[in-house]
C-alpha positions as CSV (number, residue, x, y, z in Angstrom):
1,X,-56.1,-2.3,-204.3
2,X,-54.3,-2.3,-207.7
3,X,-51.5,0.4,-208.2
4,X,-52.9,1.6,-211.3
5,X,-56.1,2.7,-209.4
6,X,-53.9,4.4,-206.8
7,X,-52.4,6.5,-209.5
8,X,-55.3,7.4,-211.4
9,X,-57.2,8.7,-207.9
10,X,-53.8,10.9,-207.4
11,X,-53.8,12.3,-210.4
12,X,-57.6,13.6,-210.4
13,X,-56.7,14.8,-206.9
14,X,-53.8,17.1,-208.1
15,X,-54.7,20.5,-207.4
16,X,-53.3,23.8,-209.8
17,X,-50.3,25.4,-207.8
18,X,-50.8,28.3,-206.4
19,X,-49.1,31.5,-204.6
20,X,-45.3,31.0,-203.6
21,X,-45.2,27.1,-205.1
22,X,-46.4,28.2,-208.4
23,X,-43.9,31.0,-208.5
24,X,-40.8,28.5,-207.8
25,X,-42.7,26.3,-210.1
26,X,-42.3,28.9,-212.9
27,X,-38.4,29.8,-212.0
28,X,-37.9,26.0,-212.2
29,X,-39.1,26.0,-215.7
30,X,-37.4,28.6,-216.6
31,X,-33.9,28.2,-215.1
32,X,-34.5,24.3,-217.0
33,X,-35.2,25.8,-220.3
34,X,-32.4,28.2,-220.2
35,X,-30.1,25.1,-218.8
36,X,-31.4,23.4,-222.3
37,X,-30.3,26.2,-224.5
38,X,-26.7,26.5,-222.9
39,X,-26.4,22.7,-223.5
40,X,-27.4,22.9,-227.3
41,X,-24.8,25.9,-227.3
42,X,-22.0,24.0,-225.5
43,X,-22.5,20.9,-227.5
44,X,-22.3,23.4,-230.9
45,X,-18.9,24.6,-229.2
46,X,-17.3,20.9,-228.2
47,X,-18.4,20.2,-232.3
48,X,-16.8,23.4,-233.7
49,X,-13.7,22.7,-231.1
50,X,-13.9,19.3,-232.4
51,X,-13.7,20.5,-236.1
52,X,-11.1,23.0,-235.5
53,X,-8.5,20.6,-234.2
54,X,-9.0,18.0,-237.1
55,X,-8.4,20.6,-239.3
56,X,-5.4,21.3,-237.0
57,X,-3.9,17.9,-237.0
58,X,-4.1,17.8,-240.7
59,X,-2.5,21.0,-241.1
Protein backbone atom coordinates (compact mmCIF):
# COMPACT_ATOMS: atom_id res chain seq x y z
CA UNK A 1 0.00 0.00 0.00
CA UNK A 2 1.56 3.47 -0.91
CA UNK A 3 1.92 5.95 2.08
CA UNK A 4 0.23 8.65 0.37
CA UNK A 5 -3.01 6.49 0.25
CA UNK A 6 -2.54 5.77 3.94
CA UNK A 7 -2.71 9.45 4.54
CA UNK A 8 -5.33 10.46 2.46
CA UNK A 9 -7.85 7.50 4.04
CA UNK A 10 -6.79 9.23 7.65
CA UNK A 11 -7.57 12.39 6.82
CA UNK A 12 -11.21 11.67 5.43
CA UNK A 13 -11.48 9.58 8.62
CA UNK A 14 -10.75 12.60 11.01
CA UNK A 15 -13.69 13.20 12.93
CA UNK A 16 -14.74 17.12 14.50
CA UNK A 17 -13.63 17.22 18.26
CA UNK A 18 -15.97 17.13 20.47
CA UNK A 19 -16.91 17.64 24.44
CA UNK A 20 -13.78 17.83 26.77
CA UNK A 21 -11.08 17.39 23.69
CA UNK A 22 -12.48 20.21 21.81
CA UNK A 23 -12.46 22.37 24.87
CA UNK A 24 -8.56 21.71 25.53
CA UNK A 25 -8.35 21.97 21.87
CA UNK A 26 -9.70 25.58 22.13
CA UNK A 27 -7.35 26.57 25.35
CA UNK A 28 -4.46 25.17 23.25
CA UNK A 29 -5.17 27.74 20.59
CA UNK A 30 -5.59 30.17 22.68
CA UNK A 31 -2.78 29.95 25.26
CA UNK A 32 -0.55 29.60 21.56
CA UNK A 33 -1.88 32.72 20.25
CA UNK A 34 -1.32 34.63 23.32
CA UNK A 35 2.36 32.91 23.50
CA UNK A 36 2.62 34.58 19.76
CA UNK A 37 1.69 38.03 20.91
CA UNK A 38 4.16 38.07 24.05
CA UNK A 39 6.89 36.94 21.62
CA UNK A 40 6.21 39.92 19.04
CA UNK A 41 6.23 42.09 22.36
CA UNK A 42 9.49 40.65 23.75
CA UNK A 43 11.21 40.81 20.46
CA UNK A 44 9.90 44.78 20.28
CA UNK A 45 11.57 45.00 23.89
CA UNK A 46 15.14 43.10 23.03
CA UNK A 47 15.03 45.80 19.73
CA UNK A 48 14.19 49.00 21.85
CA UNK A 49 16.84 47.47 24.60
CA UNK A 50 19.02 47.01 21.76
CA UNK A 51 18.56 50.70 20.52
CA UNK A 52 18.83 52.11 23.84
CA UNK A 53 22.27 50.86 24.59
CA UNK A 54 23.81 51.99 21.12
CA UNK A 55 22.60 55.17 21.80
CA UNK A 56 24.28 54.58 25.24
CA UNK A 57 27.71 53.53 24.00
CA UNK A 58 27.76 56.48 21.80
CA UNK A 59 26.92 58.77 24.43
Amino acid sequence: MNSSTAEGSADENEVAPTGDFAELQRRVEQHSRRLSQHARELRRLRDDLDEFDQRFRSA
